[in-house]
PyMOL Python script that loads the backbone (N, CA, C, O; Angstrom):
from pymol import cmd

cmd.read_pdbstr("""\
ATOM      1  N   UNK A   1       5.695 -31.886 -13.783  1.00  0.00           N
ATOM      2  CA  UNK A   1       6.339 -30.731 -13.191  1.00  0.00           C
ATOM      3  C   UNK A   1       5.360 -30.080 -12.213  1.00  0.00           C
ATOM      4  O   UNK A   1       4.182 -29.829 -12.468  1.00  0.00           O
ATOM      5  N   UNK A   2       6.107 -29.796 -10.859  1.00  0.00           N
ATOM      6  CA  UNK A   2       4.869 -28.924 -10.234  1.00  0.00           C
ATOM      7  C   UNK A   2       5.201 -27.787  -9.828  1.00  0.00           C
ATOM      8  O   UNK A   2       6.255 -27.251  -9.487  1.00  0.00           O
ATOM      9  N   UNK A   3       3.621 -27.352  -9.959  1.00  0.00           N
ATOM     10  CA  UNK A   3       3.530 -25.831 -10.459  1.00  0.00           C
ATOM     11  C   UNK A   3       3.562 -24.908  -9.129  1.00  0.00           C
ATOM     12  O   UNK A   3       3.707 -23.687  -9.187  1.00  0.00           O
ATOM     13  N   UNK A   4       3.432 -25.523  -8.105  1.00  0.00           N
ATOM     14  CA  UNK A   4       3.889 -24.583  -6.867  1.00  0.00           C
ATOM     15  C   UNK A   4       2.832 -23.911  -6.372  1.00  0.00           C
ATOM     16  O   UNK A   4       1.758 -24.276  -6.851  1.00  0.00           O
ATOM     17  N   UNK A   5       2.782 -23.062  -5.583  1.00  0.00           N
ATOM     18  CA  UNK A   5       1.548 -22.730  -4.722  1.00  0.00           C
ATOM     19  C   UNK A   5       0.847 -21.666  -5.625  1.00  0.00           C
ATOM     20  O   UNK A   5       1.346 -20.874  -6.425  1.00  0.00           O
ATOM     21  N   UNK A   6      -0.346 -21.857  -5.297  1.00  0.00           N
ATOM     22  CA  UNK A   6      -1.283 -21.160  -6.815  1.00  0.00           C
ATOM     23  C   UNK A   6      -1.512 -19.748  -6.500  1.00  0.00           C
ATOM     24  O   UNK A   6      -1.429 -18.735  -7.195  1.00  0.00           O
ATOM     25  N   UNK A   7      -1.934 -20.013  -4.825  1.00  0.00           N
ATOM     26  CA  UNK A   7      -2.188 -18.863  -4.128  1.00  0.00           C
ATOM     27  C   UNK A   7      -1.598 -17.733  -4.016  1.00  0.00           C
ATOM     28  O   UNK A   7      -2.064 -16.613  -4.224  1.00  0.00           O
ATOM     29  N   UNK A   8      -0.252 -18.121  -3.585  1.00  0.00           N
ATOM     30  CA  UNK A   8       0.753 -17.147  -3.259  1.00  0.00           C
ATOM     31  C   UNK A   8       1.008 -16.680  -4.504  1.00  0.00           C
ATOM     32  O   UNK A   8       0.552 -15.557  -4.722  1.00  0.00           O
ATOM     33  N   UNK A   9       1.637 -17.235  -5.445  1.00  0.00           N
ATOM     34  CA  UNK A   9       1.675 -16.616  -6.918  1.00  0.00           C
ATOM     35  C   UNK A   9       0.699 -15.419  -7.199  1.00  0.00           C
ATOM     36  O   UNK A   9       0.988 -14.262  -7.508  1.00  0.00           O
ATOM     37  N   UNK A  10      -0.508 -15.984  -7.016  1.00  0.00           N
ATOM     38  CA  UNK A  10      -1.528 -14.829  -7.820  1.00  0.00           C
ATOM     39  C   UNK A  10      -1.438 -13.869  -6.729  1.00  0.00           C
ATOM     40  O   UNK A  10      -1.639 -12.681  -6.981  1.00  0.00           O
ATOM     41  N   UNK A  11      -1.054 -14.384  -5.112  1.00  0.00           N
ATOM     42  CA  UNK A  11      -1.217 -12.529  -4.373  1.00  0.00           C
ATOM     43  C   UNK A  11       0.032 -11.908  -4.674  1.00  0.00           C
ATOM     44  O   UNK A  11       0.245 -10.697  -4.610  1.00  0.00           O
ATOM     45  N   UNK A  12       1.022 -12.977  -5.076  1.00  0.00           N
ATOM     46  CA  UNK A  12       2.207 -11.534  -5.484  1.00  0.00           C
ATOM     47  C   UNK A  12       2.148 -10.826  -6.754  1.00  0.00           C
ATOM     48  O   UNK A  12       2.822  -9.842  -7.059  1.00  0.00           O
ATOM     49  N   UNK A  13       0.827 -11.727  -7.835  1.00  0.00           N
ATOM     50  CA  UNK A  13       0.679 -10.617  -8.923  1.00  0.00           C
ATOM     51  C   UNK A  13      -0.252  -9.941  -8.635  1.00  0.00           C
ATOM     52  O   UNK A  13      -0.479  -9.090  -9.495  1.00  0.00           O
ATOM     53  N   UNK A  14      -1.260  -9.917  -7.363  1.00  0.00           N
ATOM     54  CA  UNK A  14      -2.146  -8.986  -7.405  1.00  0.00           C
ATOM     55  C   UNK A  14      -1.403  -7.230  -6.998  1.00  0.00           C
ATOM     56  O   UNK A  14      -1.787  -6.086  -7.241  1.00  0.00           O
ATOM     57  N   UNK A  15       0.126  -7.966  -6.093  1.00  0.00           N
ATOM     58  CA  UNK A  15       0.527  -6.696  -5.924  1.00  0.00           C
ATOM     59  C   UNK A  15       1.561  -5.994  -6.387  1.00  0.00           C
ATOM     60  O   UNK A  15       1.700  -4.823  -6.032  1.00  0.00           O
ATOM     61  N   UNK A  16       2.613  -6.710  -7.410  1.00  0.00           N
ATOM     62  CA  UNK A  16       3.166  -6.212  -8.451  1.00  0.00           C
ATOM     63  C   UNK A  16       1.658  -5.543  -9.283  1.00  0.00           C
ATOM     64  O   UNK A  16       1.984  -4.459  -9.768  1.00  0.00           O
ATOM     65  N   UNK A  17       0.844  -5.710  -9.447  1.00  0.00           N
ATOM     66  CA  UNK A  17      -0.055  -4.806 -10.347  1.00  0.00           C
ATOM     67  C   UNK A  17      -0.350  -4.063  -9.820  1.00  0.00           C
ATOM     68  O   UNK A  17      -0.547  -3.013 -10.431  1.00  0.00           O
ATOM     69  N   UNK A  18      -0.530  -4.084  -8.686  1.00  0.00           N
ATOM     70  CA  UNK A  18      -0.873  -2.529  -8.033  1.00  0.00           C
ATOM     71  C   UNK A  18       0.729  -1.472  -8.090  1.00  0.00           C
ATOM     72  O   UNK A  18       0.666  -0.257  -8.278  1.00  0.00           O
ATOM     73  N   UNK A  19       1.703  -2.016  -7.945  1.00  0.00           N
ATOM     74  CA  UNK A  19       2.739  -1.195  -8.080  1.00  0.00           C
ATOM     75  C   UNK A  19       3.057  -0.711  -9.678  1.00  0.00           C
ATOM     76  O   UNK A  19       3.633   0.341  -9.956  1.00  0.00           O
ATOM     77  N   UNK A  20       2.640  -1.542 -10.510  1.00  0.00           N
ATOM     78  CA  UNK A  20       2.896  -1.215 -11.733  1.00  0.00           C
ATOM     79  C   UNK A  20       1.125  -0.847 -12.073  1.00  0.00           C
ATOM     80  O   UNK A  20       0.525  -1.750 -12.656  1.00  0.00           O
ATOM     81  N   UNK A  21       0.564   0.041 -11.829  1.00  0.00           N
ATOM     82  CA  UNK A  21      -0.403   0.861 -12.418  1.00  0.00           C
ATOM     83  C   UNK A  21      -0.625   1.540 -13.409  1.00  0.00           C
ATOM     84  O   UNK A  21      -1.445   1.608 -14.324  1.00  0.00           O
ATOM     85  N   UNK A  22       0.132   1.960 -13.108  1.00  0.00           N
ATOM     86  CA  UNK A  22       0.698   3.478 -13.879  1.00  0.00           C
ATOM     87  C   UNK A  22       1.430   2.701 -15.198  1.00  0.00           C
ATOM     88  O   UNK A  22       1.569   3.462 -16.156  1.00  0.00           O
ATOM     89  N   UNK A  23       1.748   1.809 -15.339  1.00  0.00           N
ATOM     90  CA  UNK A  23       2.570   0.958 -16.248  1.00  0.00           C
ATOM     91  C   UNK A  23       1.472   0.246 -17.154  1.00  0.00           C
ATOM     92  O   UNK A  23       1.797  -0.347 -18.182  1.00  0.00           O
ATOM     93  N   UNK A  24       0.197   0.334 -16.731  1.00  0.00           N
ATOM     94  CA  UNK A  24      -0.776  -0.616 -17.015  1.00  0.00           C
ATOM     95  C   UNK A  24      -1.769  -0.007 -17.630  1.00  0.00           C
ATOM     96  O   UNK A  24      -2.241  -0.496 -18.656  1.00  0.00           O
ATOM     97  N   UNK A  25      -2.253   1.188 -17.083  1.00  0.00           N
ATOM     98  CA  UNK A  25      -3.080   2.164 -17.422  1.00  0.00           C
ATOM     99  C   UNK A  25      -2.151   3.472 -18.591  1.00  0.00           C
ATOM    100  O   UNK A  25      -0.993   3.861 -18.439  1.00  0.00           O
ATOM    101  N   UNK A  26      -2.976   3.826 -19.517  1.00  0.00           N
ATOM    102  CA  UNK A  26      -2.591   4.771 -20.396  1.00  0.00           C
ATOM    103  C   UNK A  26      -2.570   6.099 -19.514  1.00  0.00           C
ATOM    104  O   UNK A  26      -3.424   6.305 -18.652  1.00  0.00           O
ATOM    105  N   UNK A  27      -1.474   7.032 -19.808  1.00  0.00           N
ATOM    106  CA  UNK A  27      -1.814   8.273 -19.216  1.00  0.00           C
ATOM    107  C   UNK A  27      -2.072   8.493 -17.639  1.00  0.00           C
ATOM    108  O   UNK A  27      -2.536   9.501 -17.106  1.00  0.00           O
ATOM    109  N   UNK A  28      -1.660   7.308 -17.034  1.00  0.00           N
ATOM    110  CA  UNK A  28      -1.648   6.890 -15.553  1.00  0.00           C
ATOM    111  C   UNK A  28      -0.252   7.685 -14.480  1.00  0.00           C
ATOM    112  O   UNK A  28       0.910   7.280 -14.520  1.00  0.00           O
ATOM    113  N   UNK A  29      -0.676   8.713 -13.694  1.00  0.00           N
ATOM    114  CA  UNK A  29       0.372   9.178 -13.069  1.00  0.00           C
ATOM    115  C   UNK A  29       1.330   8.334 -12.150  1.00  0.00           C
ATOM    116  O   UNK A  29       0.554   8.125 -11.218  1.00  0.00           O
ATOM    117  N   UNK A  30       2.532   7.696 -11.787  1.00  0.00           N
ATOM    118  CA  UNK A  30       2.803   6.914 -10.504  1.00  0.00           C
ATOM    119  C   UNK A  30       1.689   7.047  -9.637  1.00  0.00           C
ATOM    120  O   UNK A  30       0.929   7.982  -9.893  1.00  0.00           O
ATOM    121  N   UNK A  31       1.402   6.269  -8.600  1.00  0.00           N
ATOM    122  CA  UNK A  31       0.704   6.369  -7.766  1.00  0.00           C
ATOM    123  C   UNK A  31       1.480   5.524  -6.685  1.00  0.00           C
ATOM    124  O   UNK A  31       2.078   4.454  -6.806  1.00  0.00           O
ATOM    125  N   UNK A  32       1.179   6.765  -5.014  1.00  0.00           N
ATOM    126  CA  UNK A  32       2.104   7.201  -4.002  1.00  0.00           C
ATOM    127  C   UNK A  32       1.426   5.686  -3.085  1.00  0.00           C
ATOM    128  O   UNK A  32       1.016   5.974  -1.960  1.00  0.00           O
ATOM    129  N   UNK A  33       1.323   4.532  -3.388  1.00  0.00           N
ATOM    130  CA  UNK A  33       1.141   3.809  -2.178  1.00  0.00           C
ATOM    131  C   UNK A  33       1.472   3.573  -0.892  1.00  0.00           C
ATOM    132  O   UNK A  33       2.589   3.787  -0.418  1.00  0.00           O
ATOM    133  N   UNK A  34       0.713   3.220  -0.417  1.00  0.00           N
ATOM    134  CA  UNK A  34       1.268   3.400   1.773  1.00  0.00           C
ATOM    135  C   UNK A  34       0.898   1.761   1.914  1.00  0.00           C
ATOM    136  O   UNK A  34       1.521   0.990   2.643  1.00  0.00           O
ATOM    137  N   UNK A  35      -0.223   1.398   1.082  1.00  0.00           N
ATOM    138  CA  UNK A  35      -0.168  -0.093   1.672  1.00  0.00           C
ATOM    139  C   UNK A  35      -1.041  -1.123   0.444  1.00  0.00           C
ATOM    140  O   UNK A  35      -1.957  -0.640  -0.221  1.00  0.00           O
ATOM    141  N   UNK A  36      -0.789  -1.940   0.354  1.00  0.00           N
ATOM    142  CA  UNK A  36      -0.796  -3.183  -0.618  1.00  0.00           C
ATOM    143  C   UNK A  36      -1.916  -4.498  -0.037  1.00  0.00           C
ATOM    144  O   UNK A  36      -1.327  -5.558   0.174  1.00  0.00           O
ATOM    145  N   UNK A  37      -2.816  -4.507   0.120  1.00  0.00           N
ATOM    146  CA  UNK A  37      -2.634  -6.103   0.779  1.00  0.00           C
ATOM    147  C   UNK A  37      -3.686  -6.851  -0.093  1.00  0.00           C
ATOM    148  O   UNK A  37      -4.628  -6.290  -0.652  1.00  0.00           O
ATOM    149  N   UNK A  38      -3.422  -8.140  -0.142  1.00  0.00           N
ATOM    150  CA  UNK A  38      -4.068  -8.727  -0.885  1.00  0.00           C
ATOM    151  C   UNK A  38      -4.444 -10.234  -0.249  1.00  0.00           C
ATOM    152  O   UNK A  38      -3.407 -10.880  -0.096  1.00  0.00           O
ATOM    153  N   UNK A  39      -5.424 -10.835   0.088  1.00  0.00           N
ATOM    154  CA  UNK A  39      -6.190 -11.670   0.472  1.00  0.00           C
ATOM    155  C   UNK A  39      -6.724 -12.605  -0.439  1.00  0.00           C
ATOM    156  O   UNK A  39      -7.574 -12.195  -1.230  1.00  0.00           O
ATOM    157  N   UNK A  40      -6.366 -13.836  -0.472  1.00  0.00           N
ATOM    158  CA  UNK A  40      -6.983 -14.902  -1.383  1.00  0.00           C
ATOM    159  C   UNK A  40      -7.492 -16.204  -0.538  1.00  0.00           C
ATOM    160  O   UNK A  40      -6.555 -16.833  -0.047  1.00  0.00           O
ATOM    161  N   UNK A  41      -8.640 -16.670  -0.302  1.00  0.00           N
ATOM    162  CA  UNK A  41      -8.726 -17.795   1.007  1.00  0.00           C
ATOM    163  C   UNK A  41      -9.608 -18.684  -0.169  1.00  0.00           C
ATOM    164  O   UNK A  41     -10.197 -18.123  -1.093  1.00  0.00           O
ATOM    165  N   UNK A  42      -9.598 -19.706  -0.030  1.00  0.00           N
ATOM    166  CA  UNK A  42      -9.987 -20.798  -0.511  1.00  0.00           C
ATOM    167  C   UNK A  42     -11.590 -21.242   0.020  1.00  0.00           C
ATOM    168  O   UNK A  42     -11.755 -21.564   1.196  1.00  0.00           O
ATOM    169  N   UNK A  43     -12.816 -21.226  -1.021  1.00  0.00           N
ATOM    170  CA  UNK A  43     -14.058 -21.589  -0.164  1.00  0.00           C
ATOM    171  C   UNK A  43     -13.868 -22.451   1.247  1.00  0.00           C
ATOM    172  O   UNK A  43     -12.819 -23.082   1.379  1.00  0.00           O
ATOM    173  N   UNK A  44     -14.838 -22.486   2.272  1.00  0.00           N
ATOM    174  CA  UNK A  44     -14.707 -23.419   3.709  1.00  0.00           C
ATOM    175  C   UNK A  44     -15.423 -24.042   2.823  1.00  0.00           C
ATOM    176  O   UNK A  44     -14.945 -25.081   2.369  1.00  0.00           O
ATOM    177  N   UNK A  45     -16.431 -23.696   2.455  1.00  0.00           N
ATOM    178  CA  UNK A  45     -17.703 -25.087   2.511  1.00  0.00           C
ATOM    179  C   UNK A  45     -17.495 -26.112   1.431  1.00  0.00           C
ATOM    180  O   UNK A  45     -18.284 -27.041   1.257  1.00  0.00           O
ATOM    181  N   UNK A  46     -16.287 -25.898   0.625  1.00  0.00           N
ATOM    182  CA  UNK A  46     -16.014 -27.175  -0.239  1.00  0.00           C
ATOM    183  C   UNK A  46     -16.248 -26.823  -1.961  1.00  0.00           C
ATOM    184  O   UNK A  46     -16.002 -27.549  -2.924  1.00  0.00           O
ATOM    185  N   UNK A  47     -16.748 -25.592  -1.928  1.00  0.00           N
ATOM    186  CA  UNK A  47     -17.542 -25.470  -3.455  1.00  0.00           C
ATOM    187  C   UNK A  47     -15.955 -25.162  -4.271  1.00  0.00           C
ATOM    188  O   UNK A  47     -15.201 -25.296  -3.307  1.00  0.00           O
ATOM    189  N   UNK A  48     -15.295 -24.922  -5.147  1.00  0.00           N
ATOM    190  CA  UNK A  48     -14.424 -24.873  -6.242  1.00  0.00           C
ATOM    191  C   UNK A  48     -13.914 -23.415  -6.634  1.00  0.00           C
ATOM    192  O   UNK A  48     -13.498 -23.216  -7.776  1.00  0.00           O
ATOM    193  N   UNK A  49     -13.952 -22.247  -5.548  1.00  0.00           N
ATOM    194  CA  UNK A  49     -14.080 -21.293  -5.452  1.00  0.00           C
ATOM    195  C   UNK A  49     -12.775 -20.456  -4.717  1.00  0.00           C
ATOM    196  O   UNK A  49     -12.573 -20.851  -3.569  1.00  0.00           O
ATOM    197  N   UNK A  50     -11.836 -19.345  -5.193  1.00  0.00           N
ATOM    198  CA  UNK A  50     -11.929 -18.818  -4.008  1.00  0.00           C
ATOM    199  C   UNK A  50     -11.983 -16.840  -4.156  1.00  0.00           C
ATOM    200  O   UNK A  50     -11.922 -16.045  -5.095  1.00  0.00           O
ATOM    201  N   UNK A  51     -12.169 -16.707  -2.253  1.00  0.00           N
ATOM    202  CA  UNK A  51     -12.506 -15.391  -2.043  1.00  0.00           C
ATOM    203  C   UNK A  51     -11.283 -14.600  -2.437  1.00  0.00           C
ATOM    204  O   UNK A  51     -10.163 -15.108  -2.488  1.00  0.00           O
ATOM    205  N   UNK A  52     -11.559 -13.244  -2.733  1.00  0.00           N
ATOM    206  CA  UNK A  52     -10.564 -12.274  -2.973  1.00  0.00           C
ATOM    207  C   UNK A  52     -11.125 -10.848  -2.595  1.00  0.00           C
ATOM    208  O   UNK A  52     -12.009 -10.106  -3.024  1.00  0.00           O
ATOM    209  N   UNK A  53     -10.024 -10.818  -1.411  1.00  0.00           N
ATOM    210  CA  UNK A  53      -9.643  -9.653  -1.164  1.00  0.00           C
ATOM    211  C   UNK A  53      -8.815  -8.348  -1.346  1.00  0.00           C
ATOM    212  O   UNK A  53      -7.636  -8.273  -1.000  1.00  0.00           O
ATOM    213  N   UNK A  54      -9.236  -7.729  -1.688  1.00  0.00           N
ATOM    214  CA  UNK A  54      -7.502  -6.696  -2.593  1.00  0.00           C
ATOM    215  C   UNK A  54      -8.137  -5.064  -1.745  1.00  0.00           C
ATOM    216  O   UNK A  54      -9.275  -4.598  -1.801  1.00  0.00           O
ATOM    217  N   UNK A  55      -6.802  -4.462  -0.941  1.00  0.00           N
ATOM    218  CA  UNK A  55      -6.988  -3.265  -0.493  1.00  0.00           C
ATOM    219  C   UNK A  55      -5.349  -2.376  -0.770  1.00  0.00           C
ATOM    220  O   UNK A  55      -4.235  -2.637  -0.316  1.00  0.00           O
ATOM    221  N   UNK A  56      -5.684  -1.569  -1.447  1.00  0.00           N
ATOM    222  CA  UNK A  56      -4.672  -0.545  -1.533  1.00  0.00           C
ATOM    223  C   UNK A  56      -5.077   0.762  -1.210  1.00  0.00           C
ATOM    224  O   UNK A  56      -6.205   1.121  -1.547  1.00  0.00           O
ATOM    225  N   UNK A  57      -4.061   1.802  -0.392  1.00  0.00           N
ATOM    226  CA  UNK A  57      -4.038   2.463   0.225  1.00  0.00           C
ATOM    227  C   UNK A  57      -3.032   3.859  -0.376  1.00  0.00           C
ATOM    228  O   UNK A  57      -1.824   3.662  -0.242  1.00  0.00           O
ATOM    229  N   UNK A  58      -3.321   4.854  -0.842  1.00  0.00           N
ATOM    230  CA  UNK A  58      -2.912   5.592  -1.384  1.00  0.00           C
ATOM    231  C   UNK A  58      -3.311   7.421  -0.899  1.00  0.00           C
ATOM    232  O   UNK A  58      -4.295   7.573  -0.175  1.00  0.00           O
ATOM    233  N   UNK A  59      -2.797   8.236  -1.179  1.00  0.00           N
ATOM    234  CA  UNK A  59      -2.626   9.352  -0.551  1.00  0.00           C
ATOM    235  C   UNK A  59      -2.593  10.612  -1.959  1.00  0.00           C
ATOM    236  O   UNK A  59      -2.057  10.576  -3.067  1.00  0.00           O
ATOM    237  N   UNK A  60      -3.278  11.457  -1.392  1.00  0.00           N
ATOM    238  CA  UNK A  60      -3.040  12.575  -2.880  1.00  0.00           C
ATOM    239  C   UNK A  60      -4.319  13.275  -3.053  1.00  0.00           C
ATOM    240  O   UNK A  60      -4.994  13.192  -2.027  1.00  0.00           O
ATOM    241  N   UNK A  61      -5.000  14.069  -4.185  1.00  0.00           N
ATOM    242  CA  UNK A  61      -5.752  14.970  -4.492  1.00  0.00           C
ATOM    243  C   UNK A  61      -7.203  14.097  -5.425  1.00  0.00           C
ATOM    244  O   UNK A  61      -8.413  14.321  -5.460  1.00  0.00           O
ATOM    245  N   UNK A  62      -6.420  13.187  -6.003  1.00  0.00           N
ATOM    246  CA  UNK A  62      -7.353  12.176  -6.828  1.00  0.00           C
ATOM    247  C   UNK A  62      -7.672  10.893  -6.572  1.00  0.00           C
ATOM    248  O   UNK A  62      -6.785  10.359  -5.906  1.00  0.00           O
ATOM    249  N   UNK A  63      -8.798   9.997  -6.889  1.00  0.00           N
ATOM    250  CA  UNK A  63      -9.194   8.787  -6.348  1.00  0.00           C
ATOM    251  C   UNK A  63      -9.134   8.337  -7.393  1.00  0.00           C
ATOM    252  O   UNK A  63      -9.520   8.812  -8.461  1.00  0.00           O
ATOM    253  N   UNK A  64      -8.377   6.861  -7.051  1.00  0.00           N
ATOM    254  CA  UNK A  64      -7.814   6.522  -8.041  1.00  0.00           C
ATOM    255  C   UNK A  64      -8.458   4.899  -8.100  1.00  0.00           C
ATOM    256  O   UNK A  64      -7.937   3.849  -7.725  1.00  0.00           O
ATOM    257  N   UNK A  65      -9.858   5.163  -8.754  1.00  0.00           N
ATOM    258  CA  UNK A  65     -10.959   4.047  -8.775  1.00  0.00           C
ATOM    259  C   UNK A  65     -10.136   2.868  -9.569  1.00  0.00           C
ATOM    260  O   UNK A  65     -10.128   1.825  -8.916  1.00  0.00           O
ATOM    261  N   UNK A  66      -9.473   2.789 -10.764  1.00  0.00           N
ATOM    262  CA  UNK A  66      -9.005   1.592 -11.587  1.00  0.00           C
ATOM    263  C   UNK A  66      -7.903   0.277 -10.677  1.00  0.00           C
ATOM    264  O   UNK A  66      -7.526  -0.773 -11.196  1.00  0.00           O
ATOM    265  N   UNK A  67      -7.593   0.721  -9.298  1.00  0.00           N
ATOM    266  CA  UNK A  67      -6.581   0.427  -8.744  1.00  0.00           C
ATOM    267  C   UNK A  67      -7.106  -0.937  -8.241  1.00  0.00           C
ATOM    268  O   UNK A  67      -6.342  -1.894  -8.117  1.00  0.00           O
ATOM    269  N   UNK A  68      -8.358  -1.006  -7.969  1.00  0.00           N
ATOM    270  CA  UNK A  68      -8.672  -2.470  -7.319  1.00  0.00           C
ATOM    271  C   UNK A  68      -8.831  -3.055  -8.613  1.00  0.00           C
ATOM    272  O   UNK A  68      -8.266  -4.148  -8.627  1.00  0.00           O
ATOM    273  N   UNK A  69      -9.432  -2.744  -9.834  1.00  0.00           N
ATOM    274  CA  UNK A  69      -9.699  -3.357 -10.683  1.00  0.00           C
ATOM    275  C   UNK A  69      -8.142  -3.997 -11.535  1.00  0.00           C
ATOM    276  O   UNK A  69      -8.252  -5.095 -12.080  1.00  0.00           O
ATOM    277  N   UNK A  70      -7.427  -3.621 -11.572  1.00  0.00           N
ATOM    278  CA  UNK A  70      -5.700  -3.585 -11.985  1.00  0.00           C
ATOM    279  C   UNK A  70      -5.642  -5.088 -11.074  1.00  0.00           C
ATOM    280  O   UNK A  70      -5.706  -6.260 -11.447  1.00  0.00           O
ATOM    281  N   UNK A  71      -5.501  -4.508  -9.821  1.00  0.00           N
ATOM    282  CA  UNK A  71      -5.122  -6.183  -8.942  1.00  0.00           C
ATOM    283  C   UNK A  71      -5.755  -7.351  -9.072  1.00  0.00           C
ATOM    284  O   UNK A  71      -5.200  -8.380  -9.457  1.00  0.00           O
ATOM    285  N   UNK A  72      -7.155  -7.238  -8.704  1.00  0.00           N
ATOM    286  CA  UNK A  72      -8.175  -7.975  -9.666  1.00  0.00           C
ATOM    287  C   UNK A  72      -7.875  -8.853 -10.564  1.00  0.00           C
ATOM    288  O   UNK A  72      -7.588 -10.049 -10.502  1.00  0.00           O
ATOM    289  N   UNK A  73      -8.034  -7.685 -11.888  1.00  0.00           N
ATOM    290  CA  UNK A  73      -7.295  -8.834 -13.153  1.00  0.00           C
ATOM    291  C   UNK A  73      -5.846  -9.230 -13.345  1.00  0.00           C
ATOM    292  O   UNK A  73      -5.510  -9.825 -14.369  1.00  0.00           O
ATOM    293  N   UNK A  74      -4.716  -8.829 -12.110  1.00  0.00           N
ATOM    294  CA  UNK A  74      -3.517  -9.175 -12.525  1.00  0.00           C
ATOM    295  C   UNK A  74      -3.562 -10.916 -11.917  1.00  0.00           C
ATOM    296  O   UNK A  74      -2.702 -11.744 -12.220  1.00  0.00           O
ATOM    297  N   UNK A  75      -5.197 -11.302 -10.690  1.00  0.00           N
ATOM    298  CA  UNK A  75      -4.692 -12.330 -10.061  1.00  0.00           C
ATOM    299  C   UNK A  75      -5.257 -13.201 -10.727  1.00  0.00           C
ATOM    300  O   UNK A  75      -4.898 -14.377 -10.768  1.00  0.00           O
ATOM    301  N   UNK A  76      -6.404 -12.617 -11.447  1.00  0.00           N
ATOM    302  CA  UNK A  76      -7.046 -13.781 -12.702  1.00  0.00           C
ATOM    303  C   UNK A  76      -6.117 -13.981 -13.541  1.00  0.00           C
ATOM    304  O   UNK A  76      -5.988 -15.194 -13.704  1.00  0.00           O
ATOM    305  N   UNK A  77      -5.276 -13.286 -14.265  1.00  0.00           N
ATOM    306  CA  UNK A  77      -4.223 -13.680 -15.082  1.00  0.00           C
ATOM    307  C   UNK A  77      -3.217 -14.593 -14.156  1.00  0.00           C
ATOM    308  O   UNK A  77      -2.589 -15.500 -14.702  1.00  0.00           O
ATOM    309  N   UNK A  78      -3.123 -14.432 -13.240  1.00  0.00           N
ATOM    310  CA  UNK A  78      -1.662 -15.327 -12.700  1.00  0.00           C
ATOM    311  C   UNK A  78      -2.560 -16.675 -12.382  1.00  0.00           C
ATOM    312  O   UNK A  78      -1.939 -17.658 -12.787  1.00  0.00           O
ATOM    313  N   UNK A  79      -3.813 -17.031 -11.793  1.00  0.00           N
ATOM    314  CA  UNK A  79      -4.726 -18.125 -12.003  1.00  0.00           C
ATOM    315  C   UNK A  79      -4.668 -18.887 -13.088  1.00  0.00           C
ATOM    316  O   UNK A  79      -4.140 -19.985 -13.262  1.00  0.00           O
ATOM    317  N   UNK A  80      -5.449 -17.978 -14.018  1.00  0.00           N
ATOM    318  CA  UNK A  80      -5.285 -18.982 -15.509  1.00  0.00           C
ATOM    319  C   UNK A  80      -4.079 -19.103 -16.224  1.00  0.00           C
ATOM    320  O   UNK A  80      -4.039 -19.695 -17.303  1.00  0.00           O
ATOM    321  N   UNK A  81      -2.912 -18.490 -15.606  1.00  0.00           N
ATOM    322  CA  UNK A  81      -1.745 -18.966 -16.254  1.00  0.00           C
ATOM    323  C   UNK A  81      -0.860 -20.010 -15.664  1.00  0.00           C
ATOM    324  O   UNK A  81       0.185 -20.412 -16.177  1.00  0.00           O
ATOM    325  N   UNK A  82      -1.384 -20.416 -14.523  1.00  0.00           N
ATOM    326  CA  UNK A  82      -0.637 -21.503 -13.667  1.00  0.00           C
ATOM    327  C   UNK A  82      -1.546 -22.879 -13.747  1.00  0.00           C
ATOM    328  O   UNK A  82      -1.180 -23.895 -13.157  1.00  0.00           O
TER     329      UNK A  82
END
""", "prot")
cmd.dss("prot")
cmd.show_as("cartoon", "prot")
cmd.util.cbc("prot")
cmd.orient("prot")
């Protein structure tokens, strides 16, 4: 059976996790996003690796540090589950 593109999978869970935050985190208010993006490129030089990029963009009174870390581990989970 094949399992389909690895990549794309894990950037659409890096950004369903950023939308579900607040779902993820205890005591987590919604949080007002303006922008999502998430970057996954595959090493050039051949090594077994790849880069990750994750930027979310949000607006309000508080900084809301857990938000890269949320996307982060939502794309390691969609990795090791594919």
């Amino acid at each position: 059976m094949k399992k389909g593109d690895v990549l794309s999978v894990a950037q659409l869970a890096g950004i369903v996790g950023a939308k579900k935050t607040s779902d993820l985190i205890p005591l987590c208010h919604p949080l007002p996003l303006t922008k999502v993006d998430v970057s996954l490129v595959p090493d050039p030089s051949g090594v077994p690796c790849v880069h990750i990029r994750c930027l979310a963009k949000t607006y309000g009174k508080k900084f809301y540090f857990p938000l890269s870390r949320i996307i982060f581990f939502c794309i390691c989970v969609a990795f090791f589950s594919i």
